[in-house]
C-alpha positions in Angstrom: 0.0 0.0 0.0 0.8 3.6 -0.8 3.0 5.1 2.3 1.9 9.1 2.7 3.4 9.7 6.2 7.3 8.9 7.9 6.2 7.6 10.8 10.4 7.2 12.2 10.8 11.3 11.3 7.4 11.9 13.5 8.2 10.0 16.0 11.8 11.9 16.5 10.5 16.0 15.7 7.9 14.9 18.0 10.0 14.3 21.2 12.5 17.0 20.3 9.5 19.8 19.9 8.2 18.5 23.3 11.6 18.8 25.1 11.9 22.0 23.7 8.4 23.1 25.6 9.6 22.0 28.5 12.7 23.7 28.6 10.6 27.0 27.7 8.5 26.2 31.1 11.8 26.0 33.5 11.5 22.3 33.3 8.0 21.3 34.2 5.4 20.9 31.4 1.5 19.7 32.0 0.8 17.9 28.5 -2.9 17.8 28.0 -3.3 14.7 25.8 -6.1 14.8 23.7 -7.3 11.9 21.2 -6.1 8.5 22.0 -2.7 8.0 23.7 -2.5 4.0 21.6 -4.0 2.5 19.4 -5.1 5.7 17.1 -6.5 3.8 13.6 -7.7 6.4 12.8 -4.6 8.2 12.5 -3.5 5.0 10.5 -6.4 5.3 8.4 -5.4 9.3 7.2 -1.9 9.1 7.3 -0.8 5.7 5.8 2.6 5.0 7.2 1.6 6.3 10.8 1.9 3.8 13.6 -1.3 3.0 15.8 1.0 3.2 18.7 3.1 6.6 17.6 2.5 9.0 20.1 2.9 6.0 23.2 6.3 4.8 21.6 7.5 8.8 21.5 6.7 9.0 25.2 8.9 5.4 25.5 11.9 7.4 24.3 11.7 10.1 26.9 10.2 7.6 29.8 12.5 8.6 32.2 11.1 12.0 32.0 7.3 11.0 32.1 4.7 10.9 34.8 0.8 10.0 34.1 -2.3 11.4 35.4 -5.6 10.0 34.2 -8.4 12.1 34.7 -12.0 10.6 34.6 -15.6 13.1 35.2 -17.4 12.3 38.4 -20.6 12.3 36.3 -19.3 9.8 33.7 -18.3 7.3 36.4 -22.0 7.6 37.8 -23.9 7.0 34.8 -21.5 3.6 33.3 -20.2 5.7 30.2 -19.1 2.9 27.8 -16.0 3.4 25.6 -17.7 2.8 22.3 -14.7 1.0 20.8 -13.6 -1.2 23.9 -17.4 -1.9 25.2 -16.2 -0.8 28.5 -17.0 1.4 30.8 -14.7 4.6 32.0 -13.7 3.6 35.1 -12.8 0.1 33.7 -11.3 1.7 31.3 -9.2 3.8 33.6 -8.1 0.6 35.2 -6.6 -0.8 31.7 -4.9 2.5 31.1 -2.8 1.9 34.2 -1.8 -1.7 33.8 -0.7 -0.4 30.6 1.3 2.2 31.2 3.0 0.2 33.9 3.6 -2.6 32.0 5.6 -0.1 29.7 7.3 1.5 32.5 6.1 4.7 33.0 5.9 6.6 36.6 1.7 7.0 37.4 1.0 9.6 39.4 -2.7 8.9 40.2 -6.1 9.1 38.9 -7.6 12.3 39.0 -12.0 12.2 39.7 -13.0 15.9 38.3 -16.2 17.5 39.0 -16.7 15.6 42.3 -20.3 15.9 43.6 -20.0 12.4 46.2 -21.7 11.0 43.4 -22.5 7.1 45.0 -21.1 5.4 41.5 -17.7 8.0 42.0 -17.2 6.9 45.7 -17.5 3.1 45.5 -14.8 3.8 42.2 -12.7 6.1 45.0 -12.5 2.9 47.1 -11.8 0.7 44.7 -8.7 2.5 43.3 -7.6 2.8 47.8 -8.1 -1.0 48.1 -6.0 -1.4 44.8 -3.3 0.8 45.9 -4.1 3.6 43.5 -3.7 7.0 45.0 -6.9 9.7 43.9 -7.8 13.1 44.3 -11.0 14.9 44.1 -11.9 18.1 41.9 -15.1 19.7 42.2 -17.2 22.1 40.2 -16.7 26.0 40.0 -19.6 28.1 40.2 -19.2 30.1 36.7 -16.7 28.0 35.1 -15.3 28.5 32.7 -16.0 32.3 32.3 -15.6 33.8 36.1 -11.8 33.8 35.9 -11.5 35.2 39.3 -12.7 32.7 41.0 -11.5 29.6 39.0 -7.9 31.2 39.6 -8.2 31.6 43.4 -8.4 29.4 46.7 -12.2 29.1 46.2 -11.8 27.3 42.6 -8.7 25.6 41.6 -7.9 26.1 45.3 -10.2 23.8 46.7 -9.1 20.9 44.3 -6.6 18.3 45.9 -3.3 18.5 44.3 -1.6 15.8 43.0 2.5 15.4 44.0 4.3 15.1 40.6 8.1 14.4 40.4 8.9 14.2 36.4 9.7 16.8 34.0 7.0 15.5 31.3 3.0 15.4 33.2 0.7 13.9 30.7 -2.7 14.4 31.6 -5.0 11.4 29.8 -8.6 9.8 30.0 -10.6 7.4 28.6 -12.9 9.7 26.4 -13.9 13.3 25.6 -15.4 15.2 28.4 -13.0 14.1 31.3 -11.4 17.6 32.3 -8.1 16.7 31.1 -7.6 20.9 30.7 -8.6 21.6 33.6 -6.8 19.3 35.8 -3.8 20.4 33.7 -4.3 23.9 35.1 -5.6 23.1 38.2 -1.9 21.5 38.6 -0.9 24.6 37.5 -2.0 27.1 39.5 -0.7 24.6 42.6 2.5 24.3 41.5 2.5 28.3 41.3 1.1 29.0 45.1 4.1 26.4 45.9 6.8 28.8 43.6 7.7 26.3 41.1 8.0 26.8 37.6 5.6 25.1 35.0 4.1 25.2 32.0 0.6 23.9 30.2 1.0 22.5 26.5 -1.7 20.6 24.5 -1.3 17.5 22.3 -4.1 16.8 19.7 -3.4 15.3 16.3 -6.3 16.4 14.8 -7.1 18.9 13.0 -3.3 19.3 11.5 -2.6 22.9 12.2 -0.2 23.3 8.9 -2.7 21.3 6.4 -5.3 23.4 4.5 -8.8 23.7 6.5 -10.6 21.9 3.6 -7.7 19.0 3.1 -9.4 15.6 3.6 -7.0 14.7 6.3 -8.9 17.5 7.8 -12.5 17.0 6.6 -11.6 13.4 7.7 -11.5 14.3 11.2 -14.8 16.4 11.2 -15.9 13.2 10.1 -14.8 10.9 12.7 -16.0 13.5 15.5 -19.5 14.2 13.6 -21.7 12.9 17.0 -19.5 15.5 19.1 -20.7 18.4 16.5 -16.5 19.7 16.0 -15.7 21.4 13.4 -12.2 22.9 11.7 -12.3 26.2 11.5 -9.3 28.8 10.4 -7.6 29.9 13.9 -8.5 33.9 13.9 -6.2 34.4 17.5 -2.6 33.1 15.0 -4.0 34.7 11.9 -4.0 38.2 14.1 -1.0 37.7 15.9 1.1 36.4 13.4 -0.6 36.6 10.1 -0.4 33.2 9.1 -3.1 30.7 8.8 -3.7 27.9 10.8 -6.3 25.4 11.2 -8.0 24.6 14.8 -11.1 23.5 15.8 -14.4 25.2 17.4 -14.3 24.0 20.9 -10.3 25.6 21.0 -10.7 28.7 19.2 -14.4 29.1 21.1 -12.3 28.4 24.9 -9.2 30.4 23.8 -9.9 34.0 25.4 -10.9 32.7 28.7 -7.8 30.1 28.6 -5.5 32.9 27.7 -7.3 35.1 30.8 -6.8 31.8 33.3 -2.8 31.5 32.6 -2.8 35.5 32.7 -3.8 35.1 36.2 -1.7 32.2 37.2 1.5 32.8 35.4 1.0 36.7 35.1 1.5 36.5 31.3 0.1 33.9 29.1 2.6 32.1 27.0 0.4 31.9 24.0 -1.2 34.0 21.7 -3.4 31.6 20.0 -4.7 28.0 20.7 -2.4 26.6 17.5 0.4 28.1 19.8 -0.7 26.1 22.7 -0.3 22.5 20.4 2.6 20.7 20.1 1.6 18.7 17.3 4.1 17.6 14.6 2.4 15.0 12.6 2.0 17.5 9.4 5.7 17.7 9.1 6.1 13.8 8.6 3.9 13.7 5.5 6.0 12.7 2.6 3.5 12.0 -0.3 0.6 14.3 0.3 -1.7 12.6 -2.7 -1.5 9.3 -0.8 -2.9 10.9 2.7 -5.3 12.9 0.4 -6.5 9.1 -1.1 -6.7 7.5 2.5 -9.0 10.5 3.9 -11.6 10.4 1.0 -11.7 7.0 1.8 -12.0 7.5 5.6 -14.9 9.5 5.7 -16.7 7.3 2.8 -16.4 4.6 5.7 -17.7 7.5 8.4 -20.6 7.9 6.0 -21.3 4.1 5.9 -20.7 3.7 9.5 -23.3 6.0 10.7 -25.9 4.6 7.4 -25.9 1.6 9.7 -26.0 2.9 13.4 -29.3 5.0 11.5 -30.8 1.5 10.3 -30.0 0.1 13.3 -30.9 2.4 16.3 -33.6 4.5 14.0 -31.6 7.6 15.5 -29.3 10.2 14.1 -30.0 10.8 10.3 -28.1 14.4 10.6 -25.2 12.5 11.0 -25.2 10.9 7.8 -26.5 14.0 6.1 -23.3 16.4 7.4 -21.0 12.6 6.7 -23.0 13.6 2.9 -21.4 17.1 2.7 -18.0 16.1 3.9 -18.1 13.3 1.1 -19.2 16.6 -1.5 -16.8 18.7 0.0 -13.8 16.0 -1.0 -15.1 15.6 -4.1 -16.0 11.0 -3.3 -19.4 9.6 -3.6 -20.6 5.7 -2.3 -19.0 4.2 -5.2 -15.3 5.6 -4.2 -14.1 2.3 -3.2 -14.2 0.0 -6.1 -15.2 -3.1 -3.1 -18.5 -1.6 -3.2 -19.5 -2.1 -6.8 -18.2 -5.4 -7.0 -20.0 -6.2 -3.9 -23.2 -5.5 -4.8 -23.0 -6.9 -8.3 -22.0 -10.2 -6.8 -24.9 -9.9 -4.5 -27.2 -9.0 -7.7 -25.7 -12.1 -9.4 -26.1 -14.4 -6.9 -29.7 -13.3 -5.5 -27.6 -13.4 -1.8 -25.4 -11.5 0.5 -21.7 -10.6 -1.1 -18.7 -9.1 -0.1 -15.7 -7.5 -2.2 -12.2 -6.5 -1.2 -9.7 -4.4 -2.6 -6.0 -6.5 -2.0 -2.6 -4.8 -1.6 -2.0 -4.9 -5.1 -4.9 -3.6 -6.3 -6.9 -6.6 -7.4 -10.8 -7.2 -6.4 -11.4 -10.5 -4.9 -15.0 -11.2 -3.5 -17.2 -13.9 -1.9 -20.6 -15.0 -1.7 -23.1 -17.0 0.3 -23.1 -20.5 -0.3 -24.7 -23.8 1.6 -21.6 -23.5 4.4 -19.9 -20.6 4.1 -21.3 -17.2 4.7 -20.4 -13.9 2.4 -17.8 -13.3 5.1 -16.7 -16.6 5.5 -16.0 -16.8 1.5 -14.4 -13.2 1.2 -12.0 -13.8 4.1 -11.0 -17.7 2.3 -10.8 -16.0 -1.2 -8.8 -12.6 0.1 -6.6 -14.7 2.0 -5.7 -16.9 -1.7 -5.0 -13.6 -3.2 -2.6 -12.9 -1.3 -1.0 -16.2 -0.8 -0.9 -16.4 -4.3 -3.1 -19.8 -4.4 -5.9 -20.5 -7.0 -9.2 -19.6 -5.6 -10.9 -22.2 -7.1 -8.7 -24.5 -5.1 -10.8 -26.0 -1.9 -8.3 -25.2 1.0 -10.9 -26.8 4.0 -12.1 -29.9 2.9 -16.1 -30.4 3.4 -15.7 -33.0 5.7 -13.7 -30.5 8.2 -16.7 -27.8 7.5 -20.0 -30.2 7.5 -19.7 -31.5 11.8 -19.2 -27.5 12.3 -21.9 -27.3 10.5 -24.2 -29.9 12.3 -23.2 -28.9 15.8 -24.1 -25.4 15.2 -27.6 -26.5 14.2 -28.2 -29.8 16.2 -26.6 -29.3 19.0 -26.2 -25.2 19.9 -29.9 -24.9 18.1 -28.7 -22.1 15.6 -30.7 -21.1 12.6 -28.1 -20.5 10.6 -25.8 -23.9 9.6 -23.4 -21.5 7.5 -19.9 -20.7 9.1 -18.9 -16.8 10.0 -15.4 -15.8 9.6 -14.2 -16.8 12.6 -15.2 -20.6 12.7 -14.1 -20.4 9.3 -10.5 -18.8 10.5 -10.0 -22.0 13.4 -11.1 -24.6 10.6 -8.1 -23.2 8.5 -6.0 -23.2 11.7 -7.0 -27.2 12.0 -6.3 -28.2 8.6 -3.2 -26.0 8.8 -1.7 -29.2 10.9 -1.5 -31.5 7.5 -2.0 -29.3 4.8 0.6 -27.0 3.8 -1.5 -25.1 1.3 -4.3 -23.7 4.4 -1.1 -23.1 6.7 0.1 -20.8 3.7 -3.0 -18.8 4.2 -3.3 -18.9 7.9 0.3 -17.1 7.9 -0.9 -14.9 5.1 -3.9 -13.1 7.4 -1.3 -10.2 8.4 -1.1 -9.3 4.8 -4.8 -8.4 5.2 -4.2 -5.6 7.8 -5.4 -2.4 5.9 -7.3 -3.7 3.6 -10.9 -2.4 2.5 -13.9 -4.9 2.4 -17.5 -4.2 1.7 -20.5 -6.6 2.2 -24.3 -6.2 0.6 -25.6 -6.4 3.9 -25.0 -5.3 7.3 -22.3 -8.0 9.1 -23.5 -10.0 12.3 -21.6 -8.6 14.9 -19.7 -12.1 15.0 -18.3 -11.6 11.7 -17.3 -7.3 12.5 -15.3 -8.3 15.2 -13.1 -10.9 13.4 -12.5 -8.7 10.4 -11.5 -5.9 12.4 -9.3 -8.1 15.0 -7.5 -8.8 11.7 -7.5 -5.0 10.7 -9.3 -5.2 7.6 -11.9 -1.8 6.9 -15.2 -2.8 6.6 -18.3 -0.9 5.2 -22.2 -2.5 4.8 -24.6 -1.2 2.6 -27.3 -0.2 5.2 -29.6 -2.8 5.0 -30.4 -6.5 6.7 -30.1 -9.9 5.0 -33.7 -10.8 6.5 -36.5 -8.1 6.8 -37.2 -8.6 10.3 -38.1 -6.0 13.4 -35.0 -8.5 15.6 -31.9 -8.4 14.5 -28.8 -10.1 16.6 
């Protein structure tokens, strides 16, 4: 596939330009982290060449310099926020952050429970983290935040929060989601560390939008269309264009907070070291793009899977059709329709031929293989077994699982779990490869050949049982459904 972005060059401007920040603070810098700290595919997605876990393996190269806070709402903890991606709630979530970030080595400071009201849910979390051995400390809500400065900055706002000991150069601040007051348990920190006489700075780290990229580059559009249930949008930073006539991009939500952030650090540090919210980022990611056509290519196709994405949330929650109307105008604003990838039309004219669901997906190379529904093999099932002999180089014609392998699957499924459906999904169909693997050197070829499938796009006629999602995307292949259900039924599993 077609590498857009130098993932090695980001990785090394990145920890220099950070360094340099802290230096410019006396040798304490609060990084608000924004975005995901790992496993960020959709920075993957836009900028092909860029690592899922870039910014975490930057912060391994400076580790002995690095301390973590996590910071988790009050409110979120009380009403079992799930992580959409994980299926897990915050405070799980907060849990797998630290064995994590342990695991890797890094110094934890302590979790951080912002806008603390003695919620019950927030309290039984508190004495879970003391009976783990987690240290925690309370923030509450500020009457008028976040526009009565003089409060906020005084013993009656930031002053009342609990302050959490810090020994490292580097802070990051982190969470599991949007929402967590990740700023202002950054400044919070920072207006301690000022009643205490040290030095330190505040710095934010958000990959998105890329400040040096046009407003209306897809890399950009792209992320409007990956945050299109939180209502951002990019916007040209007015603050930078004043102060330094040159044109940046930001978002809303920054450029909307930016007077009354610039007012708070006034008051803290006596002079605010920025002049705009692009001054406040540290991000480098726009100086690692090496082939600016190929990130162009990868966002078009990024927020044609957004559109199809939130197509099937609508058909299957009923909810939400404004999303996929704005995911509509991002798609006209690129200049990409439905039909960008080519998986899509050979999808649905398998589906057409056949009279049953169909998938397509674009290889590597190129080349269009697809699959289709047969008597024990669903569309998924086929496409995965066909993708996996394009890149293996074998026939596809060739039968790699031998009936007799497939047919007691088959019959136990039916006979003895009671399912409807006799027909293999993707996984199944993955750990019948893995058994013939044993005698068959042909299926072992393909079984090591799965990695080759990481990146690739697939599209299906139908919407994908949830079985079927989770395998293809274990195995990092892109997947789209054309918003509709195999059966017309009011249930769907």
């Amino acid at each position: 596939m077609r590498i857009g972005f130098d993932n090695d060059k980001y990785l090394a401007l990145q920890a220099e330009h950070i360094r340099e920040r802290i230096g410019q603070f006396g040798g304490k810098l609060y990084l608000e982290f924004g975005g995901k700290l790992f496993d960020d595919y959709h920075a993957s997605r836009v900028l092909p060449g860029f690592q899922p876990d870039s910014k975490i393996r930057m912060l391994q190269q400076m580790a002995e310099d690095v301390e973590i806070i996590i910071a988790i709402n009050a409110n979120d903890i009380e009403k079992n926020k799930v992580r959409g991606d994980l299926g897990i709630t915050y405070d799980e979530d907060v849990l797998r952050l630290l064995d994590i970030f342990r695991s890797m080595g890094f110094a934890t400071a302590g979790v951080v429970i912002t806008r603390f009201e003695n919620q019950p849910n927030a309290l039984a979390f508190r004495h879970r983290l003391d009976s783990l051995g987690i240290k925690s400390y309370l923030h509450y809500p500020i009457a008028g935040y976040p526009y009565d400065t003089a409060r906020i900055v005084s013993s009656e706002g930031y002053g009342k929060n609990e302050f959490v000991e810090t020994t490292h150069p580097l802070v990051v601040v982190t969470a599991p989601g949007p929402g967590s007051g990740k700023m202002a348990t950054c400044l919070s920190q920072l207006y301690h560390e000022h009643e205490r006489g040290v030095e330190a700075g505040y710095a934010k780290y958000e990959t998105f939008p890329i400040w040096n990229l046009p407003l209306k580059h897809p890399v950009n559009v792209a992320y409007e269309a990956a945050t299109v249930d939180l209502d951002d949008a990019n916007t040209i930073d007015p603050f930078h264009l004043e102060a330094y006539g040159e044109t940046t991009v930001n978002y809303n939500r920054d450029v909307e907070i930016f007077p009354v952030l610039k007012a708070m650090m006034e008051r803290i540090l006596g002079t605010s070291p920025y002049q705009s919210p692009t001054d406040m980022g540290v991000n480098m990611a726009g100086m690692a793009i090496v082939d600016d056509e190929a990130c162009r290519e990868a966002a078009k196709m990024e927020i044609v899977r957004r559109y199809f994405q939130a197509a099937v949330d609508e058909r299957r929650t009923g909810l939400h059709h404004e999303y996929v109307e704005h995911l509509e105008l991002l798609m006209n604003q690129v200049g990409v329709d439905t039909n960008f990838s080519p998986a899509r039309s050979a999808a649905l004219l398998k589906a057409e031929a056949t009279g049953a669901p169909a998938g397509a997906m674009v290889l590597p190379d190129g080349r269009v293989v697809t699959g289709k529904t047969s008597d024990l093999l669903g569309a998924a099932s086929s496409l995965l077994m066909n993708a996996l002999k394009g890149v293996a180089g074998v026939d596809e014609d060739l039968f790699v699982i031998s009936d007799e392998v497939i047919e007691p699957i088959c019959d136990l499924k039916t006979s003895t779990l009671h399912a409807k459906n006799p027909r293999l999904h993707s996984d199944e169909t993955l750990l019948a490869l893995s058994v013939s693997s044993a005698t068959d050197p042909i299926a072992k070829q393909l079984v090591d050949a799965a990695d080759q499938l990481r990146g690739c796009d697939a599209f299906f006629s139908v919407i994908l049982s949830p079985t079927d999602e989770k395998l293809y995307r274990t195995l990092g292949i892109n997947i789209c459904c054309e918003p509709k259900y195999e059966q017309r039924r009011y249930f769907h599993k």
